[in-house]
C-alpha positions as CSV (number, residue, x, y, z in Angstrom):
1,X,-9.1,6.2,-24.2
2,X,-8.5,3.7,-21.4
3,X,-8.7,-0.1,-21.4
4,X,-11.3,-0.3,-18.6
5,X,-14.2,-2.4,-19.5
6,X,-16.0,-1.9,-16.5
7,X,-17.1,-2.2,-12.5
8,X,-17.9,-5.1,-10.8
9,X,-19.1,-4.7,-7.1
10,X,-17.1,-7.1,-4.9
11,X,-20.5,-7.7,-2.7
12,X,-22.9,-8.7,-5.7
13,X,-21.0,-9.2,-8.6
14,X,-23.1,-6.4,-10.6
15,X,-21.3,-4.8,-13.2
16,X,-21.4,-0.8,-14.3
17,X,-20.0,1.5,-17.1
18,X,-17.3,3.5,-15.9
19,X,-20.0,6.3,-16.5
20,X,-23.0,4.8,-14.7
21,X,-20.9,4.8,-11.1
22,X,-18.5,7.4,-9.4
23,X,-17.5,5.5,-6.6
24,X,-19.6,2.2,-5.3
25,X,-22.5,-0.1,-5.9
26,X,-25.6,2.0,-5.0
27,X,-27.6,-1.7,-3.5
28,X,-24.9,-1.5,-0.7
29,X,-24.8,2.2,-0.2
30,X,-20.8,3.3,1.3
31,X,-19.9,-0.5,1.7
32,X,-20.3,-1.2,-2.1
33,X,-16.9,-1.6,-3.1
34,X,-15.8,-2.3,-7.0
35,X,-13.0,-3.7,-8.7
36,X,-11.9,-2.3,-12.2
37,X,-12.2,-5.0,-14.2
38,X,-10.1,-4.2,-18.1
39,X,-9.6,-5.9,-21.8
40,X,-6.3,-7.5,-21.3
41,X,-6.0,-8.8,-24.9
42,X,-6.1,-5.3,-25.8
43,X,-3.4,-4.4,-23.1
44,X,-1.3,-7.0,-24.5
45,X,-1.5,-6.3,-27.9
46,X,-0.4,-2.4,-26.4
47,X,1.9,-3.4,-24.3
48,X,3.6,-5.8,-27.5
49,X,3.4,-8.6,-25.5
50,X,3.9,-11.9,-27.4
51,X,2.0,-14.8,-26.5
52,X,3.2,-17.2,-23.7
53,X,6.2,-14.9,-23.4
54,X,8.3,-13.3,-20.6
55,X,8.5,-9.9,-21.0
56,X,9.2,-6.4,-19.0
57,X,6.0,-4.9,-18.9
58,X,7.6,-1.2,-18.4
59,X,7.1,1.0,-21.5
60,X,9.2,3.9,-21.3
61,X,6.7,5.6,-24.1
62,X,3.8,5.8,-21.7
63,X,5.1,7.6,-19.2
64,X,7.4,7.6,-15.8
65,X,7.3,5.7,-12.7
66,X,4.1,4.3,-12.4
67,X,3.3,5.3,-15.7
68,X,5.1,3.2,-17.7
69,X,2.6,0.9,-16.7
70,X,0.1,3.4,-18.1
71,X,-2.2,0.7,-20.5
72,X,-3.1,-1.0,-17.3
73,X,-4.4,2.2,-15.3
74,X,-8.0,4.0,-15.5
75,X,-6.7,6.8,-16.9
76,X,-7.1,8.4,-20.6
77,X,-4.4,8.7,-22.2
78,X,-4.7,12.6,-22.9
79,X,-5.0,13.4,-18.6
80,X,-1.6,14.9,-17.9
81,X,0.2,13.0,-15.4
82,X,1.1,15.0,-11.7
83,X,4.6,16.7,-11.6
84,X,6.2,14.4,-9.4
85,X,7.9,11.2,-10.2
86,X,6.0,8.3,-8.3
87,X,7.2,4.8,-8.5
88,X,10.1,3.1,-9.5
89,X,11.1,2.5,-5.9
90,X,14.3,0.5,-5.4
91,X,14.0,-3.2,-4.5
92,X,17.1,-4.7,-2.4
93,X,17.9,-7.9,-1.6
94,X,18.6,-8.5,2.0
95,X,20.6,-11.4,3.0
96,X,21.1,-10.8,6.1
97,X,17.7,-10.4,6.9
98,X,16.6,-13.8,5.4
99,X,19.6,-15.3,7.8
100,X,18.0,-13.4,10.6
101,X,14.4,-14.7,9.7
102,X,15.5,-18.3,8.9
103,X,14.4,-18.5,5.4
104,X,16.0,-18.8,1.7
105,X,15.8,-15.0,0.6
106,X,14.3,-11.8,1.1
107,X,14.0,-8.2,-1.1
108,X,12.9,-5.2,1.0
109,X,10.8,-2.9,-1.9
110,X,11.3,0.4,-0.4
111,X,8.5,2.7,-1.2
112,X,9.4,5.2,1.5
113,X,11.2,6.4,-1.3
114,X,8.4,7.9,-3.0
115,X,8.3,12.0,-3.2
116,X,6.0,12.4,-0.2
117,X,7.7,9.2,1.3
118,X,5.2,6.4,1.3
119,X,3.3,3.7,-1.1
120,X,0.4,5.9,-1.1
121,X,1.5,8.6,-3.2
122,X,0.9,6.0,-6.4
123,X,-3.2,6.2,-5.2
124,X,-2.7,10.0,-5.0
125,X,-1.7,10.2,-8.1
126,X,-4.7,8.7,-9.8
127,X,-7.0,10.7,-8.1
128,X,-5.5,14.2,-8.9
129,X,-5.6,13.0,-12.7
130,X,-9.7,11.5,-12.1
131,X,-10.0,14.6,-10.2
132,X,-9.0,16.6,-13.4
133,X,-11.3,13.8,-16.1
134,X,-14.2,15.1,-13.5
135,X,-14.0,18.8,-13.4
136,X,-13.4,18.9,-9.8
137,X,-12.5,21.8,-8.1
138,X,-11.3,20.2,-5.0
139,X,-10.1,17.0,-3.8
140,X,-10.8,15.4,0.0
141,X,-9.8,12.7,1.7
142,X,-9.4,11.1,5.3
143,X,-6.3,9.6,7.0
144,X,-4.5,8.6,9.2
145,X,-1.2,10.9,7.5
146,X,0.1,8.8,4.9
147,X,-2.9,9.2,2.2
148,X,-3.5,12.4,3.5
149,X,0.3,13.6,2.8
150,X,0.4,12.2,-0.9
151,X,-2.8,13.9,-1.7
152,X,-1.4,16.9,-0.3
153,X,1.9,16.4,-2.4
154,X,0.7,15.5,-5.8
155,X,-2.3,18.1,-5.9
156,X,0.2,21.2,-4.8
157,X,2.7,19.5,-8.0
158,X,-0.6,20.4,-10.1
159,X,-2.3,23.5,-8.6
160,X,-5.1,21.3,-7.0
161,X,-6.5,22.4,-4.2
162,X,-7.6,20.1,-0.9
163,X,-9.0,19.8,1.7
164,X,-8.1,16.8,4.1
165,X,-9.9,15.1,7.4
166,X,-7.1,14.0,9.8
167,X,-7.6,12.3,13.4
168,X,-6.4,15.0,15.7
169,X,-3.8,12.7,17.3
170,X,-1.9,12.4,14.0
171,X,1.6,12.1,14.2
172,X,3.3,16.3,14.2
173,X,5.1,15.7,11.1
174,X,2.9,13.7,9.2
175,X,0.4,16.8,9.7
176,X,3.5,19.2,8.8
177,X,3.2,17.8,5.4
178,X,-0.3,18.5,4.9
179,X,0.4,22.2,6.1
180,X,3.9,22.7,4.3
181,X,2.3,21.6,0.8
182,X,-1.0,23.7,1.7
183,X,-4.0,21.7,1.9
184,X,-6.9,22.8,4.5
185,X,-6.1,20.9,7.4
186,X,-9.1,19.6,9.6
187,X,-8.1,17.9,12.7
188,X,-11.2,15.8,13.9
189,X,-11.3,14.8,17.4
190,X,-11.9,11.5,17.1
191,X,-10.8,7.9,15.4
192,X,-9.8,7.7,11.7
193,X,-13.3,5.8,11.5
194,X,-15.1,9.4,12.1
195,X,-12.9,11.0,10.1
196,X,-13.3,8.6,6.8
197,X,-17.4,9.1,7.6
198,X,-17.0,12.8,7.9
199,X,-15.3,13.3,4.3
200,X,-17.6,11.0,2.9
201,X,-20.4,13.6,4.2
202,X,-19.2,16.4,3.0
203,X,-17.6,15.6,-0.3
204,X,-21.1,14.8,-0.6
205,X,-22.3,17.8,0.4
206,X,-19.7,20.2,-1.3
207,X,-19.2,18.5,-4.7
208,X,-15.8,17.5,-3.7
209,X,-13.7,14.5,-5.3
210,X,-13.5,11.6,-2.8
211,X,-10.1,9.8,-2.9
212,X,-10.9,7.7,0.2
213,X,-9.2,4.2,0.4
214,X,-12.0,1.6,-0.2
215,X,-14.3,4.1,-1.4
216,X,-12.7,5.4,-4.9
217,X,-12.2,2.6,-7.0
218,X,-9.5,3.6,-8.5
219,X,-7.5,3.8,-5.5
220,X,-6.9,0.3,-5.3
221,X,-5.0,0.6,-9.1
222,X,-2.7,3.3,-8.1
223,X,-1.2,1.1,-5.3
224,X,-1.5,-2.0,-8.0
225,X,1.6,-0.8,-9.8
226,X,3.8,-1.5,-6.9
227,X,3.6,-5.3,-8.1
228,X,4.1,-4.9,-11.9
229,X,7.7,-2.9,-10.7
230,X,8.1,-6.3,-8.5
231,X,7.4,-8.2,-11.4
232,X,10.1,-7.1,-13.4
233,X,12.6,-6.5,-10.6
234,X,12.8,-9.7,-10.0
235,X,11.1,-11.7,-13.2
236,X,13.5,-14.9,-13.3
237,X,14.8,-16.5,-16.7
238,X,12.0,-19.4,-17.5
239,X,13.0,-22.6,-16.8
240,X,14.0,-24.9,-19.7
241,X,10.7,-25.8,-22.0
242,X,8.9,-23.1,-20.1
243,X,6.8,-20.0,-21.6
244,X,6.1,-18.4,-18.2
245,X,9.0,-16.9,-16.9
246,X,9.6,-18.7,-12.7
247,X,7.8,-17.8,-9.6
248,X,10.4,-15.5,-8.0
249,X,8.2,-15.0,-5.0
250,X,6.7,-17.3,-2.5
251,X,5.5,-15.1,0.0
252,X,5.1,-11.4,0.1
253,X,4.2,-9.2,3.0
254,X,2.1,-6.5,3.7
255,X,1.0,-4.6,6.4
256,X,-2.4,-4.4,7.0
257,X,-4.9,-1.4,8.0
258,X,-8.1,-0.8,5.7
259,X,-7.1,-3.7,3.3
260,X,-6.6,-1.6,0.5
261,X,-3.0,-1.6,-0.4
262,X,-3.4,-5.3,0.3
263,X,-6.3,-5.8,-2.0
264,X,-4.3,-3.3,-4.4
265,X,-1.4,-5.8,-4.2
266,X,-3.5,-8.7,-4.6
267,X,-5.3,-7.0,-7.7
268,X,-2.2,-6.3,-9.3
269,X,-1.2,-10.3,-9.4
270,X,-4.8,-10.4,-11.0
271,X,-3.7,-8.2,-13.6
272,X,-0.1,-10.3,-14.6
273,X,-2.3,-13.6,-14.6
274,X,-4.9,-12.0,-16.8
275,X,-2.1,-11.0,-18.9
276,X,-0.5,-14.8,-18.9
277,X,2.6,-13.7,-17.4
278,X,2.3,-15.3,-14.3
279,X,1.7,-19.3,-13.8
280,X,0.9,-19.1,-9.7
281,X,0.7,-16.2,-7.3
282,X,3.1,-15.6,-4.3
283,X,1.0,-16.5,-1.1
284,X,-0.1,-12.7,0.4
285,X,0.3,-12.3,3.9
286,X,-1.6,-9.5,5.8
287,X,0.4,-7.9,8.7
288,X,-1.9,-6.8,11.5
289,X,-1.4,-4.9,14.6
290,X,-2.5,-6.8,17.6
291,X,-4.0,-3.7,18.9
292,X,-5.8,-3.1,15.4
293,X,-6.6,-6.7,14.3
294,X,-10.0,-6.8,12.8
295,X,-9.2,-9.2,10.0
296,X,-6.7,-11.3,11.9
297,X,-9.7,-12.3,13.8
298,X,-12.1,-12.5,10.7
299,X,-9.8,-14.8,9.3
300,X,-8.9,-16.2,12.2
301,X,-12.6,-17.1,13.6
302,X,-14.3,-17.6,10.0
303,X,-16.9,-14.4,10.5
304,X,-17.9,-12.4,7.8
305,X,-16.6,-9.2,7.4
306,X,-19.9,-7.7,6.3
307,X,-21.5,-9.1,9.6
308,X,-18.1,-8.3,12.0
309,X,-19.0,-5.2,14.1
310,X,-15.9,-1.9,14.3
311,X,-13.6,-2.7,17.1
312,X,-11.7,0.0,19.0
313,X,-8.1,0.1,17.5
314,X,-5.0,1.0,19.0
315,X,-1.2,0.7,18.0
316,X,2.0,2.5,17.8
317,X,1.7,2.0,13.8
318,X,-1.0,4.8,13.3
319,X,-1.0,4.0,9.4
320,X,-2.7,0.6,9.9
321,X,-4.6,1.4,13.1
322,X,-8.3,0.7,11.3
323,X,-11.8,0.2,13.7
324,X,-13.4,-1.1,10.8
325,X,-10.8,-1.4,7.7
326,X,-12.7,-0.3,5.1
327,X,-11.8,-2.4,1.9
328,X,-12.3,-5.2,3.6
329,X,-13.7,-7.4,1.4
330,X,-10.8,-7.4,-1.3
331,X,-8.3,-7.4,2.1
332,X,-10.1,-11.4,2.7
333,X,-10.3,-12.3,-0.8
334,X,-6.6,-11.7,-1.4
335,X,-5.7,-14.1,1.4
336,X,-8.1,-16.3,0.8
337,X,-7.3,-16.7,-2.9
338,X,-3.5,-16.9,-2.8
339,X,-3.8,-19.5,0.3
340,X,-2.2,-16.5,2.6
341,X,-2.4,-16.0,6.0
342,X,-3.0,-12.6,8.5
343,X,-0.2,-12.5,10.9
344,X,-0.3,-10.8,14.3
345,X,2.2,-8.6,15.7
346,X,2.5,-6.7,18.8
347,X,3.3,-2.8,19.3
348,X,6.3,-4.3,21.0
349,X,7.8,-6.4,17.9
350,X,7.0,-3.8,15.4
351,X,9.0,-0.9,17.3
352,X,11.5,-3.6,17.7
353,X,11.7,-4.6,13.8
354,X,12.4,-0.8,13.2
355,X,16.2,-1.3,13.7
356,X,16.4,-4.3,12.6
357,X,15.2,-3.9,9.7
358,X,17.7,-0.4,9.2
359,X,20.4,-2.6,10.4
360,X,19.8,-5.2,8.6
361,X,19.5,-3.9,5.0
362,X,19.3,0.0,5.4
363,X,15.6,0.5,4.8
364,X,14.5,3.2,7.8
365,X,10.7,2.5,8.0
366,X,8.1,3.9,9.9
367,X,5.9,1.2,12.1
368,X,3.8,-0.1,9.7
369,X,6.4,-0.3,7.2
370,X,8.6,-1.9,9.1
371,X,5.9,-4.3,10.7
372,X,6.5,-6.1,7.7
373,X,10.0,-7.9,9.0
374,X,8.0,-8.4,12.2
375,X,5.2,-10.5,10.5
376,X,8.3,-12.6,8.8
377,X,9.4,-13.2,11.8
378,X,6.4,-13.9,13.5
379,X,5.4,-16.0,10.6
380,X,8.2,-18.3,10.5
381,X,8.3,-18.7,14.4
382,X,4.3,-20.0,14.1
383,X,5.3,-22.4,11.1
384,X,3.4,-20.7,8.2
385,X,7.1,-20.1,6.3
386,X,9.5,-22.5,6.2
387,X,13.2,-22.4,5.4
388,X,13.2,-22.5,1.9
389,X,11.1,-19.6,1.1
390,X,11.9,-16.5,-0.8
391,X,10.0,-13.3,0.4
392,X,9.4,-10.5,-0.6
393,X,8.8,-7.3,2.2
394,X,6.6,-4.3,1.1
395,X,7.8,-1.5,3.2
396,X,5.2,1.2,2.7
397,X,6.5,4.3,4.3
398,X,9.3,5.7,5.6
399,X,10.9,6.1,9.1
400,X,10.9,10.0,9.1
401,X,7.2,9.9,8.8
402,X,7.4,9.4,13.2
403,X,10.6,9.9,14.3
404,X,8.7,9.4,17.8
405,X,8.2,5.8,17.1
406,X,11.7,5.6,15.8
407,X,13.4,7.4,18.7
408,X,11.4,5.0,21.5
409,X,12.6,1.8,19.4
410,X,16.4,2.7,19.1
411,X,18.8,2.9,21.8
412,X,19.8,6.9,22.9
413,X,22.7,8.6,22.2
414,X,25.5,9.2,24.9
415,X,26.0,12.8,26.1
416,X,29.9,12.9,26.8
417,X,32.1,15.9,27.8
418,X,35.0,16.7,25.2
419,X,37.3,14.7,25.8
420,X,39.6,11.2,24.8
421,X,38.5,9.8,27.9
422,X,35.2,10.5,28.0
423,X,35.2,8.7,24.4
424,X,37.0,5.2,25.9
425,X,34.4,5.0,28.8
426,X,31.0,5.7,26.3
427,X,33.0,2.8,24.5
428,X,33.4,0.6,27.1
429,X,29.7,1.3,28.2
């Protein structure tokens, strides 16, 4: 059994069984996007949550990683869990980056540190395990590397095979990955856009399991559970005469692409106030690319998102380079509805917040992980944080992902001949 009550389409509210819908709301055809909406009385009374009071929501019983948070996933609770360990990333606190930024505190959640390096493997590993509920032979998906790297990862820990649509200009080793753990590669010569429409064609045509981002519903509650291991990381003894335990956050930080680790993130805060453990959300704050900012300028201008024609995108942060981000709808609402902002960065400040954010805490991130610390920054210089916030950074993959990117923001290494000499002048230089 699972704990999931049902679908709700984010366009026009209209609810389905889990068995009446695979993916989205057939009035709105590909753009029908739901939300997994779940019995959180029930989930409490699993998770032995007493009313009113603070508590760890990781269950050791359930499972590992991610799965210790197993109650509040749409998974039965016979469907094996993948091989690999996902989750449980390490949160530091980084003082010397809230000095740099100008503001109270900051943690740095590292999920580069997941098994295939990024955030993304905690989607991949629902959809090998809703894969398995539906029978499915094989599993597809489209990405930019990241998405298409966990899939690759968690279906080889299981025997699954896949089969994965990739815009031909991919970083090398992102498409390593894909090859190394053995999916079917196809490179599509074109944008990420074409590629996401593509697999949509033909897992339609071949019976294939989709895991697209904004497309699978369940997608969005993989990358959820990054905010329940937030949540009691940094959960805060209540203040006296309180039953909620404090606010830790007041601002956390996401990069932003197709919206849906965003709309993940801001679905998983749903889940802790549905579950009276938290008394106010942190405000969200989407990170785009200046070169891909499609919802900057949504937000930014008032248009509808529904209405808002693709735009060509370009950036150096290939994981949130999006024409027309895809779970867009959830991306607004989470910003809207914690009284958030999207910040814009350029290519420019991301390379540059690369190594500072490795020198600055020792988090190597990739550019969209690391364009994060750039929003911060960008964010406090505009006004939108002040000085006594504490933040929180969600750095979503890691720096080995494009060591291209990496190599272009950091200063090169000196070629010197052997000698004591030669050491004192490289010094000196």
């Amino acid at each position: 059994m699972s704990y999931v009550t049902g679908l709700r389409c984010v366009i026009c509210g209209a609810r389905y069984r889990p068995d009446q819908v695979r993916y989205v709301c057939p009035r709105h055809g590909n753009e029908g996007v739901l939300d997994v909406e779940y019995d959180y009385p029930a989930i409490s009374r699993a998770l032995g949550l007493a009313a009113g009071q603070p508590a760890t929501l990781a269950r050791n019983s359930f499972g590992r990683g991610m799965f210790a948070y197993r109650p509040l996933l749409p998974v039965d609770e016979s469907t094996p869990e993948p091989l690999l360990l996902v989750g449980g990333t390490p949160l530091y606190e980084a003082p010397r980056l809230a000095a740099a930024a100008g503001v109270q505190q900051v943690w740095v959640k590292d999920d580069g540190r997941n098994p295939t390096a990024s955030l993304k493997d905690r989607a991949s590993a629902l959809a090998v395990m809703k894969a398995r509920e539906a029978g499915a032979a094989v599993i597809t998906t489209a990405s930019t590397g990241n998405a298409a790297a966990a899939l690759a990862g968690l279906a080889a820990s299981t025997g699954q095979a896949t089969v994965i649509f990739v815009p031909a200009a991919a970083p090398p080793a992102k498409i390593a990955q894909l090859l190394v753990y053995g999916a079917t590669v196809l490179l599509v010569e074109g944008t990420y856009d074409d590629a996401f429409d593509l697999c949509l064609e033909a897992s339609t045509a071949f019976g294939w399991y989709c895991r697209n981002t904004a497309y699978n519903p369940y997608m969005a509650e993989g990358k959820k559970t990054v905010v329940f291991e937030l949540y009691d990381q940094l959960r805060l003894k209540p203040p006296g005469g309180s039953n909620l335990p404090e606010v830790a956050l007041t601002h956390l930080f996401v990069s932003v692409g197709d919206g849906c680790i965003l709309g993940g993130v801001y679905k998983g805060l749903r889940d802790l106030v549905g579950l009276g453990l938290l008394a106010e959300m942190p405000h969200l704050m989407g990170v785009q690319a200046a070169g891909s900012a499609y919802l900057y300028d949504a937000w930014r201008n008032g248009e509808d998102v529904l209405a808002k024609p693709p735009i060509q995108a370009h950036t150096v942060a290939d994981s949130i380079s999006a024409g027309l981000p895809r779970d867009r709808v959830k991306a607004m609402a989470a910003i809207r509805e914690t009284g958030g902002a999207f910040v814009r960065v350029t290519d420019e400040e991301i390379l540059a917040a690369i190594p500072a954010l490795a020198r600055g805490c020792g988090v190597f991130a990739e550019p969209a992980g690391a364009a994060a610390y750039a929003g911060l920054l960008q964010a406090v210089a505009q006004g939108q944080v002040g000085p006594e916030a504490r933040v929180a950074l969600l750095v979503t993959g890691n720096g080995l992902k494009d060591v291209a990117a990496a190599r272009q923001a950091a200063r090169q290494a000196m070629t010197i001949r052997p000698t004591l000499a030669a050491v004192k002048a490289a010094i000196g230089a």
